[in-house]
N, C-alpha and C positions, 0 to 999 in steps of 0.2 A: 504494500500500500504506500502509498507517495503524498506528503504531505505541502503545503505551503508555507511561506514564511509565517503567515499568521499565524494559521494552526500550530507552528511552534511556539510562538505567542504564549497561545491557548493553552501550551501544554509544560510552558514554564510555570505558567502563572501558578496551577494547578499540582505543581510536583512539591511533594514531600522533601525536602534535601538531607533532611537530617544531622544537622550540626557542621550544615556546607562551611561557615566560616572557617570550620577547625581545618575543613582540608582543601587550603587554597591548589594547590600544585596537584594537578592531575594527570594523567595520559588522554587521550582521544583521538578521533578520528573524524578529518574535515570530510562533510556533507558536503557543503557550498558555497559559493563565494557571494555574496549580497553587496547592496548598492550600499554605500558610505551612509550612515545615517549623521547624527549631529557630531561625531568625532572629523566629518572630513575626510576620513581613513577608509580605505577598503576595509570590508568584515569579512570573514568569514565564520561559517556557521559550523560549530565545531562539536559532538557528543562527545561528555569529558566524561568516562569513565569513574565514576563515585558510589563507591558501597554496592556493587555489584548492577548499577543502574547508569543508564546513557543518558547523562545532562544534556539537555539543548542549549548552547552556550554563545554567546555572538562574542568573538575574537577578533583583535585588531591583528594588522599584517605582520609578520616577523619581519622585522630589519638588525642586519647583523652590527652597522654603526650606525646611530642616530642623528650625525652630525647634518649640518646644509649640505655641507663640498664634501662629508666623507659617508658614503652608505652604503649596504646593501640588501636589495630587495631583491625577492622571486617569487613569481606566484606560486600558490599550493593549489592540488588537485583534490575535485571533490568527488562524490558519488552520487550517479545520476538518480539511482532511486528514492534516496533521501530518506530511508527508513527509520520510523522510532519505534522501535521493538526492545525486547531487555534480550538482544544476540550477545554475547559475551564471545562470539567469534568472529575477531578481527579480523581473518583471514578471508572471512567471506565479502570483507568492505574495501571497496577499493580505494577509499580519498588514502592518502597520506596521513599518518601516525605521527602525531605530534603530542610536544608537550604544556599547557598550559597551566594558568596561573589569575588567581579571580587578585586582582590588587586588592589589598587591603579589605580580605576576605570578602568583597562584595561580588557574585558574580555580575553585575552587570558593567564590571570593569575588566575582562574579559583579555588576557593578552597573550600571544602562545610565545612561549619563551625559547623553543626550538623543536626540531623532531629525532627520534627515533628509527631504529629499524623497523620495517612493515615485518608482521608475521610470516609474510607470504611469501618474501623471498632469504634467503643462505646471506650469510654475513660476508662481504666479499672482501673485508680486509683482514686477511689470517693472523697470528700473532709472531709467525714467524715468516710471512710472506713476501713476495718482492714491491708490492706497489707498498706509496705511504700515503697515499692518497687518493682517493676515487669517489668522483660526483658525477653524477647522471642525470639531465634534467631536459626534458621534451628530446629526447633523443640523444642529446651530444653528452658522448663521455667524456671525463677531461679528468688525467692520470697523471700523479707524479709518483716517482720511486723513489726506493732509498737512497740512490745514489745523485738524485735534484732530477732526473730525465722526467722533461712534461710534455706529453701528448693530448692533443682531443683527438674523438674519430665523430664520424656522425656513424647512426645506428640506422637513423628513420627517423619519421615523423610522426612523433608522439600523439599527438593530433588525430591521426589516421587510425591508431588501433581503436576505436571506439568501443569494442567488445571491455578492454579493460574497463572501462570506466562502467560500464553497464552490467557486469557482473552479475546475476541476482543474485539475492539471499541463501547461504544455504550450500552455495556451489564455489570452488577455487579460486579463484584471483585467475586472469590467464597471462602467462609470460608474456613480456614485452615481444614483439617481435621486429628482428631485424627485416631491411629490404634486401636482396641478395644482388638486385640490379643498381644499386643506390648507396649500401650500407659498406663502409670501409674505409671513406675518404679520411683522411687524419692529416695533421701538420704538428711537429714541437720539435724540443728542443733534447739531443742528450744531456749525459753528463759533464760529458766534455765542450758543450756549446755549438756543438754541431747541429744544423738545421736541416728538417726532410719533411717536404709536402709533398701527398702522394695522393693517390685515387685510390693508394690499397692493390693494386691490377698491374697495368704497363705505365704508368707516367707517374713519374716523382722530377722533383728538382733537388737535390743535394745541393751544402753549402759548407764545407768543412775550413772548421776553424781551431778544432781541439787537438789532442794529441796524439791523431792518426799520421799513416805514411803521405795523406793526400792533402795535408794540410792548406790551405789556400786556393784549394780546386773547387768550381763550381761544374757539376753535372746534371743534364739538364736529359730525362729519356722519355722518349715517346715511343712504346710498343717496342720493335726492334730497333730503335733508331736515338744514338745517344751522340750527344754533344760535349766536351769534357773543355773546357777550361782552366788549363794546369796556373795556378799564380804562385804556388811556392816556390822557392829560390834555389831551387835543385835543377827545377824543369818547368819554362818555360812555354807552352803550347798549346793550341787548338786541336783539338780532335774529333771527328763526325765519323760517327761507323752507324750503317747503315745497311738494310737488307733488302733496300728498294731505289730509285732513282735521287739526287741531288739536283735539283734547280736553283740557280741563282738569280736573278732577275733586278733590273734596276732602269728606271727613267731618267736617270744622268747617267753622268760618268762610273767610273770602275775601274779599281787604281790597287795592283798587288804588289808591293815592294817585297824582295826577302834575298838572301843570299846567296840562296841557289831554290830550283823550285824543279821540282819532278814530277810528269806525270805517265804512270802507266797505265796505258789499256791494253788489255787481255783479249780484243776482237780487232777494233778500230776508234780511231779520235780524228774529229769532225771540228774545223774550224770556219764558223762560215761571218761573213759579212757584207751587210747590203752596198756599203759603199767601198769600202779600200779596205787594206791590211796590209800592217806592215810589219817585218820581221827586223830586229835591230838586233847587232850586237859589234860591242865596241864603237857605237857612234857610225856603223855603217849597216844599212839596208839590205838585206841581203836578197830581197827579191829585186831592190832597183841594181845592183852588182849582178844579177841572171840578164836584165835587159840590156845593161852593159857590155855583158859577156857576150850575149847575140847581135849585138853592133858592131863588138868587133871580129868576131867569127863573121860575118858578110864581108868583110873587107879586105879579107885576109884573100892572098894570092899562092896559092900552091903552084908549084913550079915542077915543069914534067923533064923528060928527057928531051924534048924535042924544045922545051923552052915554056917561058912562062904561061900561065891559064887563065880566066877571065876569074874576076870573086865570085866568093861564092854567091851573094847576092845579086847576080846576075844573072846564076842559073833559073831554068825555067820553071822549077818545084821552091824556089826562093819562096814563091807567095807564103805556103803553105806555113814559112815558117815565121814568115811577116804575120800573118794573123793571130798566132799564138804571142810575138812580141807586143801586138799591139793590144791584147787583152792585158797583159801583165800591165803593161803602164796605166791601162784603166784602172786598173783593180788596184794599184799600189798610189794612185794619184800621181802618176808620175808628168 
């Protein structure tokens, strides 16, 4: 059965508390979040656990500092059915388990002072385990260890499992559930200060700064395809390995300086360009030095036994090789 605010009202008014001042500090479990009333504050509606009976209780928001410039807040989850029964099994409810506190024994000064573990799930910090920290809130977990290394991941969208919140009476809590298409992305930091944001999958970016062999490297991977940025003072270099094609592409210029540069292909390499190309080395052209070369090969005179011969450019297949000279000057701007 599902009540309304009033009716909780109705069912304050009318409850027995029996010596409630004596026991400000109680446990319970948030029902629902309600509109601000004359505090200004969020409330929520909280059954506090007293004498074997579920108070209906209106509680202000937990914030972990009070201050203007220093606070923290986060909403608490409640239960959609909003039950007042005497269940004395928490396991069946889904809001969050928290601890509150009637100020100055009155309950209608209502303030939850912090929560607790839920019945419904394992303690996830061992007492001899590796994490030292672990918070999970609308999906995103966020981990520190003993050793300072902080991760979040996302899980899902807390949001989405509505089954949890709907639970009925009577029946389990149902585990959170991860996304398998969605859940695994993370980013932090180790021990050593080293950074990695990942998908969980094929793509992370590395940023190592601690006290690995990679120090000063940034790597950068997509699926099979990584990019490595060496900046430590060992070694110096860019690195792309790849199991699929490299394209570079640019609407200005493209400028390689290096001291030597090598490139092998394993089929064939394709140089092409719309307007000219030029091959330089040592300050000389080496395609405008081939059209050189076939200027002066036409002029040249071979000389037989019977006495000298006309150039070669004179001969009657000369054109053929005029044609091929006069491409090269196109192509090299000459």
């Amino acid at each position: 059965m599902s009540y309304t605010v009033s009716e909780f009202d109705k069912a304050i008014g009318s409850m027995d508390y029996g010596g409630f001042q004596n026991h400000a500090i109680m446990t319970g479990i948030v029902v629902e979040e309600v509109e601000p009333k004359n505090t200004g504050e969020t409330e929520y509606l909280v059954l506090a656990n007293h004498r074997g009976n579920q108070v209906p209780m209106y509680c202000r928001r937990m914030s972990g500092i009070g201050g203007a410039h220093n606070y923290e807040e986060y909403n608490l989850h409640g239960y959609t059915e909003s039950p007042i029964e005497k269940e004395q099994k928490f396991k069946n409810l889904a809001g969050d388990t928290v601890i509150v506190a009637a100020l100055s024994g009155n309950m209608s000064n209502g303030i939850i002072l912090g929560g607790i573990r839920h019945p419904a799930r394992e303690e996830v910090l061992e007492a001899n385990g590796k994490s030292a920290y672990s918070c999970r809130i609308n999906g995103i977990l966020k981990e520190i260890d003993e050793d300072g290394a902080l991760t979040f991941k996302f899980l899902g969208n807390f949001s989405a499992n509505e089954a949890i919140l709907s639970t009925p009476a009577g029946l389990p809590i149902q585990e959170f559930q991860e996304y398998p298409t969605k859940a695994g992305t993370f980013f932090g930091f180790d021990a050593d200060g080293n950074f990695e944001a990942s998908d969980g999958d094929s793509v992370s970016i590395k940023l190592t700064r601690g006290s690995t062999a990679n120090v000063g490297d940034i790597a950068i991977t997509a699926g099979s395809t990584t990019v490595t940025l060496a900046g430590n003072s060992g070694t110096q270099e860019v690195t792309i390995s790849t199991e699929g094609e490299i394209t570079i592409s640019s609407d200005d210029n493209m400028t390689a300086n290096a001291e030597e540069i090598t490139i092998n292909a394993n089929k064939s390499m394709k140089l092409e360009a719309e307007k000219s190309m030029n091959l330089v080395s040592n300050g000389v052209d080496l395609v405008e030095l081939l059209v050189e070369l076939l200027d002066e090969l036409g002029l040249t005179i071979v000389t037989s036994p019977n006495g000298p011969c006309s150039k070669f450019n004179e001969a009657p297949t000369w054109s053929k090789i005029q044609s091929i000279q006069d491409k090269l000057k196109k192509h090299v701007g000459s």
